[in-house]
N, C-alpha and C positions, 0 to 999 in steps of 0.2 A: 294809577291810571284814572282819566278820567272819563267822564260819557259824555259826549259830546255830541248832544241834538239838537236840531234846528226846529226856529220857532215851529214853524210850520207844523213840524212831527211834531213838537212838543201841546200844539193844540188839540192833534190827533188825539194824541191818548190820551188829553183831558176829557174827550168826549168819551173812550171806550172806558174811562173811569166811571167817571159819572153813571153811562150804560147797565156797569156792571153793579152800580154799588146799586139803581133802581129794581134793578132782578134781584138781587142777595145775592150774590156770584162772589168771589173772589179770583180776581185778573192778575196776569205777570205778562211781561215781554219777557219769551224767551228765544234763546239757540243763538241765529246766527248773527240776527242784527245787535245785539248784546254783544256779541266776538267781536262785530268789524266794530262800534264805535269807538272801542276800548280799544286798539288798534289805531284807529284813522283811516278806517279803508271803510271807501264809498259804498252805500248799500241803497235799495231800490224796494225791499221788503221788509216785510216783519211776521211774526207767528206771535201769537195772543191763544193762551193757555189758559182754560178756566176753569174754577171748580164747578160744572155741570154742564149745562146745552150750549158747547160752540155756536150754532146756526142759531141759535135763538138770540145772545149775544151778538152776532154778527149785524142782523136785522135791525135790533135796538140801537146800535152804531148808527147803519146806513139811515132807519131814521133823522135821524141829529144835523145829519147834512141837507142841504138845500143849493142847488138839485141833489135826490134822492141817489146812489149810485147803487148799480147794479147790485145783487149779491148772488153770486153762483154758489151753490153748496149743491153735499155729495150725500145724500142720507145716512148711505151702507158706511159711509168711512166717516159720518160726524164732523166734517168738517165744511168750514165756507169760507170766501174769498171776496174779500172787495178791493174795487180798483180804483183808487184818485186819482183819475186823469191830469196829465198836464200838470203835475203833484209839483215837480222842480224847475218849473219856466218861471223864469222871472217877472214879476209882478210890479204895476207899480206902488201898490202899497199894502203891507200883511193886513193891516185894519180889518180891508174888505172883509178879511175871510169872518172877521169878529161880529159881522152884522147876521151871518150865520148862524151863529150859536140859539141855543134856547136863552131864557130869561135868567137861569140860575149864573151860578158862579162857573162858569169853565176855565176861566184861567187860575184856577185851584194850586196849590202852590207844586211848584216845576223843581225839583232840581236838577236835572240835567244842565250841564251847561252847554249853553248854543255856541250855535257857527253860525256862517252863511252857508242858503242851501247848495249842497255839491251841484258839481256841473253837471248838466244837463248829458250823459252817456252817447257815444256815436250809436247807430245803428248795428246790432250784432252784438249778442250779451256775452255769456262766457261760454257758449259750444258756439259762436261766431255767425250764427243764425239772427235775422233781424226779427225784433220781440212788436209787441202789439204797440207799444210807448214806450221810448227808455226814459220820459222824464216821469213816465205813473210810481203813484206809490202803492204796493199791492202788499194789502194785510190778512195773513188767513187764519181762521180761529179754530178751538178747537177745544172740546171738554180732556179736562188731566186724564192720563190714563194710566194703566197698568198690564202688561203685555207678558204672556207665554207661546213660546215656541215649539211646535213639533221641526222633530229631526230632519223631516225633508221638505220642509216648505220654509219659505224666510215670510210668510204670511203670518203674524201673532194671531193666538185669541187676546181679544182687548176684552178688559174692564173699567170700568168708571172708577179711579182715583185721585189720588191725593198730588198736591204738586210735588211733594217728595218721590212717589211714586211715578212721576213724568221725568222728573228730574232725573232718577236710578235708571231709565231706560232709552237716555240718550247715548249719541255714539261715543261722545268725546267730553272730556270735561273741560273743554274749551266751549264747548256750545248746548254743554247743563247747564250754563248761569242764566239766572232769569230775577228783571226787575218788578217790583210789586208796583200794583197799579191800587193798591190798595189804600183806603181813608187813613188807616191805623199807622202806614209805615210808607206814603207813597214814593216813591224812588228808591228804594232802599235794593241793593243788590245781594243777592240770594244766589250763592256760592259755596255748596256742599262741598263739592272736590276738588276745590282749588286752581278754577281754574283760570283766575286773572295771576296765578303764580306760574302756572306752566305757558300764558303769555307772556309773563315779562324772560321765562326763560326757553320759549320756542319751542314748545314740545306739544306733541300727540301723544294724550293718553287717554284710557278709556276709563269710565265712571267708576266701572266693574272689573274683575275677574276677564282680561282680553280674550282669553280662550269662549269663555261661554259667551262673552260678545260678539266675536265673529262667528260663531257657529251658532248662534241663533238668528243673526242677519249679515249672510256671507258678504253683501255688498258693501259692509263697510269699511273691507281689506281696501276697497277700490279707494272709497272716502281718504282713508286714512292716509292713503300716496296722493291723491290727490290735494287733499289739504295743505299736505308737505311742500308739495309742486306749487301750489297758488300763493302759499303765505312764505315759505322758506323756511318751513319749521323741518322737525327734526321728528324722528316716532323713535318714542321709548323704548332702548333696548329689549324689553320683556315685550311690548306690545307687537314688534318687529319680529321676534319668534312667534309670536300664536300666531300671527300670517302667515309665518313659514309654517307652521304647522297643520295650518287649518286651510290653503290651498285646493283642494281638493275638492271644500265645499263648496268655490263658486260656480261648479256644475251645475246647480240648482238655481242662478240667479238666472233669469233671461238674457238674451242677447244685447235685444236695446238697453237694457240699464245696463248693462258693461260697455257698450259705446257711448253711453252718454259720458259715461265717466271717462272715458279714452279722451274723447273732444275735447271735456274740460282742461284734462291734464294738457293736452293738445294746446289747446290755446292760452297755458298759462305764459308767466314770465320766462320762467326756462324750461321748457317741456321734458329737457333730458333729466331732471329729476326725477322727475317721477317715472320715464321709462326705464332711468335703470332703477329704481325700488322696485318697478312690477320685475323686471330681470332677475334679480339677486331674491327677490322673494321667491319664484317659482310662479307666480302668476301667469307672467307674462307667454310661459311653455303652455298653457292650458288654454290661454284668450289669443293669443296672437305667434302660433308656432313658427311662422314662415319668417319673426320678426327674430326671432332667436337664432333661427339656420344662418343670422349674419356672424352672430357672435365668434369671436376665437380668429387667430391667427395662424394656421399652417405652415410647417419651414420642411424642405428637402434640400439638401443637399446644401444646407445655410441660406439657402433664396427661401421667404415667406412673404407673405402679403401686411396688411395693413386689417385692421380690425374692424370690419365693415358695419358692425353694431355701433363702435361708441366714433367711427368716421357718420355713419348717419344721424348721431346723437347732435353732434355737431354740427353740422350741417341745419337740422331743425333749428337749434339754439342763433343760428346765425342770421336762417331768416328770420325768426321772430323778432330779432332786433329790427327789423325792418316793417314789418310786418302783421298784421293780427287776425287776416283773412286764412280762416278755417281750410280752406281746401288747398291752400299754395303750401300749406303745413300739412297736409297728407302729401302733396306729392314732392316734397322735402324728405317726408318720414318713409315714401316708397320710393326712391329716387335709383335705389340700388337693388331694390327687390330680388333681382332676376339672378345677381350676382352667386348665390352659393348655385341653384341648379346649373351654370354655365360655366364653373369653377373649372381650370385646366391646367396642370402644369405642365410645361413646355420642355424639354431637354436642351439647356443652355441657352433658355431665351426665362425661364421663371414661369409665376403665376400668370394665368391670364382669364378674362370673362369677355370674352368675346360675346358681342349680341345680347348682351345683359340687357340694354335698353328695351328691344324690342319681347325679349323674354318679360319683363317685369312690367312691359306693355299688356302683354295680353295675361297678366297674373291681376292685374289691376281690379276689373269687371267682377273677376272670382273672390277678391280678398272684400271689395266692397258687397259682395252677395252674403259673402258667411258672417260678416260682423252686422247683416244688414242697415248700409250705407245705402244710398241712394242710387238708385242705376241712371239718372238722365244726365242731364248736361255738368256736372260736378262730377261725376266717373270719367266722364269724354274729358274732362278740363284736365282733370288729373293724369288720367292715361295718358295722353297728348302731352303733357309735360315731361313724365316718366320716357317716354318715346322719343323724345328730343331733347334731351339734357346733354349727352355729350355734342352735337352739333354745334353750338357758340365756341367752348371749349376745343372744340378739333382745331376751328378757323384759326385759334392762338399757334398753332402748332406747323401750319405751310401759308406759302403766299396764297392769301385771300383773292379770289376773282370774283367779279361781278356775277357770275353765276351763282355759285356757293353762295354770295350775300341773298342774290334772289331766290332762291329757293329756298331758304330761312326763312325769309321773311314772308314767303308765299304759305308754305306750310305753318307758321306759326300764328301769322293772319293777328287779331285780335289781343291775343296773350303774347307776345313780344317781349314785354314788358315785366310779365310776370314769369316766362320762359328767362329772361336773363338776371332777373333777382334771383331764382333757385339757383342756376350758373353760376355767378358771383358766389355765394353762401358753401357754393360744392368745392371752392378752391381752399382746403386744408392741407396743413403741414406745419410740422416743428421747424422744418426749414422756414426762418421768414425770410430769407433772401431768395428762394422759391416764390414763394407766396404772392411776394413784394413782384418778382417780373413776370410770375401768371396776373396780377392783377392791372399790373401798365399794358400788355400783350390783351387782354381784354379790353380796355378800355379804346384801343387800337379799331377794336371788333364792333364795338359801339360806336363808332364815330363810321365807320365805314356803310353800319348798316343804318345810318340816318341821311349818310349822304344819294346811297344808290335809292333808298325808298322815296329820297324829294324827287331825286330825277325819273324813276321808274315808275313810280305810286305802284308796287306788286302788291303788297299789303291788303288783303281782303279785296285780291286781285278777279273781277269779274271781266271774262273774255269776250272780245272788241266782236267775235262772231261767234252765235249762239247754237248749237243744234239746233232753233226750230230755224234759222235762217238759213243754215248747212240744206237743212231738209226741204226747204220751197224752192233754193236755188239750183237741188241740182237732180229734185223731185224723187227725192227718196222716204221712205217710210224710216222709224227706229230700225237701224240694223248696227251694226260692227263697224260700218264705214263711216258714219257719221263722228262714234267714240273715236276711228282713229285719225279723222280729220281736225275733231276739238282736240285732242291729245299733243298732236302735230302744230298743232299752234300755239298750245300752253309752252311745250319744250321748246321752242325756238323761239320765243319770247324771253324766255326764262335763261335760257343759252346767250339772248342777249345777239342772237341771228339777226332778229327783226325789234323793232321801236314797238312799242305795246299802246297801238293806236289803232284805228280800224283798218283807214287806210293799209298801212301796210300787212296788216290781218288778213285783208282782202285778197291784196296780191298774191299773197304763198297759201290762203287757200285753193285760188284758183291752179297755182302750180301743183301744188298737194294733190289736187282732184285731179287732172290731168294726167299725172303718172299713176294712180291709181284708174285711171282710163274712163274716168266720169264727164259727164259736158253737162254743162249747165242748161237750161230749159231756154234762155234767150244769149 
């Protein structure tokens, strides 16, 4: 394998060399940017590990540069952060960056071998959140250390150590290796536990003893499915039992850092990886109980249902083909939610879940409160989706009327779009001659709701007459009358009674009021 950095980085860390060799420090790249290059997966960061004062290191860096860039650092944690702006926008000549340097030698001999700089990332990193810059390059430092554990905290005590000693108390030995930035050995990779070996053979394993490493930092059962999820590795049979063993202890990790971990997994390449590894570990029963009540099949009397855990596995999996926005991937992953409390069998008719949508609608609010997700407009998006998911899907099933289009399209307003990609992704079956004419019968659905929304424009449908016009014309205050006059005009709009213009607005309000026995002021 080889390492493979761009010029650009590769000036970087001729500067934090030099930096470090004017302190007397000894420097490494280590953890993740060291995995992906060796890899070929695009990276945005770096971690700079040294023998003494990270921050002080840090600063000696940001020096070097012109302009000077920030340095955030953390006293209590030893650590600092700097940001190269605009780090992978295309340039028209690296030179430039060369009139920057001090007077010494900084292009000190490189062996990394270069590329061109990766591309510039969309907005939304890997929990699908948009980040500060995705073209910045952000490098945080930090003195080696050496770390112990009490029982109920995943907080170490830290000591100032050795890089061996930094290196013995990483997660995985895929992201112990670290490169020397040092005069004596520069670029030389530094690989106690083998872990450009368990690259090239796709595996998660731990530096250490798994057992004492997830029970001294429970959050790295999460890492360690998640990693699985992101890269398509595999976790070492023995390391896969200290998970299952040690489950118990992610009681002690917070809530936000087991969401964050959920996201990532969330938004990796195939999300059901990792949700059934948290499944089959036991995790998943302790962080996300409501997600397990899918699991299992039921049979009476030889009629059963279908496996509503690994049917919304799929489902996820489907849209992320499509897909990489964070929240259309939760209401993928809650699409069915509602399904085990509404669970019914029927005598001679089967399983059924009747009002699953609207049950898993209002489970929505509550599942985003306990994993604390966010309650504003991403809970509404989601919920709203969850709530109308079988809607598209019914229309496949009787002749479609212009009402039923409008009233889709009325209630779904903005997300449309996003409403009928989860639709799509929801149509599963080993039948593919199923499949195959739910997916014609859809597209049926789609072409219908394009045609009534040019002629109708209902679509973030704003009504031709307003309550406050309701109220001047017929000199009424906010009452009940008003609600059911606008009420009265959405539905027979939407019914497709009357043309969704004023004019005709006008007219059957005026009728409206009249049988409700109102007269207008002129």
């Amino acid at each position: 394998m080889d390492i493979r950095c761009t010029e650009k980085e590769g000036f970087v860390f001729n500067k934090i060399a030099h930096a470090a060799a004017d302190l007397g420090v000894e420097a490494w790249i280590i953890g993740g940017f060291v995995r992906d290059k060796l890899i070929g997966r695009n990276t945005k960061d770096a971690d700079i590990v040294c023998v003494g004062d990270g921050i002080e290191l840090a600063h000696r860096v940001a020096d070097r540069f012109n302009p000077r860039p920030h340095v955030a650092f953390f006293k209590t944690f030893g650590t600092a952060q700097i940001k190269l702006k605009d780090f992978y926008q295309k340039e028209e000549k690296e030179s430039s960056s060369e009139e920057e340097s001090s007077s010494e030698d900084e292009s000190a001999p490189l062996s990394f071998r270069r590329e061109p700089a990766p591309p510039q990332r969309e907005a939304g990193g890997e929990a699908g959140e948009a980040g500060e810059a995705s073209a910045a390059f952000e490098i945080e430092f930090v003195g080696a250390r050496k770390e112990s554990y009490r029982y109920h905290s995943r907080n170490p005590e830290v000591l100032p150590g050795t890089i061996k000693d930094d290196q013995d108390r990483r997660d995985f030995t895929i992201n112990a290796m670290a490169i020397s930035l040092n005069k004596a050995d520069y670029g030389r990779l530094v690989d106690p536990f083998n872990g450009v070996k368990d690259l090239e053979n796709k595996l998660i394993r731990t530096p250490l003893d798994p057992a004492q490493t997830f029970s001294d930092d429970p959050l790295r059962m999460m890492r360690a499915i998640r990693f699985a999820a992101q890269l398509g590795f595999s976790i070492h049979p023995p390391v896969f039992q200290a998970i299952k063993d040690n489950v118990e202890r992610i009681r002690i990790i917070s809530q936000e850092r087991i969401t964050e971990e959920l996201n990532k997994i969330l938004v990796s390449d195939k999300p059901s990886v990792g949700f059934d590894l948290l499944y089959k570990s036991g995790l998943l029963h302790i962080i996300f109980p409501q997600m397990v009540d899918l699991a299992g099949a039921e049979y009476v009397d030889g009629l059963g249902h279908k496996d509503n855990f690994y049917h919304t596995l799929q489902v996820v999996d489907n849209i992320s083909r499509h897909t990489g926005d964070l929240w259309l991937r939760w209401a993928a992953l809650l699409h069915d939610i509602g399904k085990p409390p509404t669970k019914k069998f029927e005598t001679g008719h089967g399983w059924t879940f009747h009002g699953h949508e609207v049950v898993g609608g209002r489970m929505v609010p509550k599942i985003f409160a306990r994993l604390k997700l966010p309650q504003n407009e991403k809970m509404r998006f989601v919920r709203k989706l969850v709530e109308l998911h079988l809607r598209p899907i019914s229309l496949t099933k009787e002749d479609i009327t212009d009402s039923a289009i409008r009233r889709l399209l009325f209630d779904a307003g903005d997300d449309m779009e996003a409403l009928m990609l989860l639709c799509s992704a929801d149509i599963t079956s080993k039948n593919k001659l199923k499949v195959k004419r739910y997916l014609e019968n859809f597209e049926m659905v789609k072409e219908r709701l394009r045609e009534v929304e040019e002629k109708d424009r209902i679509r973030n449908w704003q009504p031709p007459i307003t309550g406050e016009m309701i109220m001047e014309i017929f000199n009424l205050t906010p009452c009940k009358q008003v609600g059911d006059i606008k009420n009265a005009i959405r539905e027979a709009i939407l019914d497709g009674k009357i043309d969704n213009n004023y004019d005709a607005a006008y007219d059957f309000m005026m009728k409206t009021a009249q049988d409700m026995g109102l007269k207008p002021l002129v």
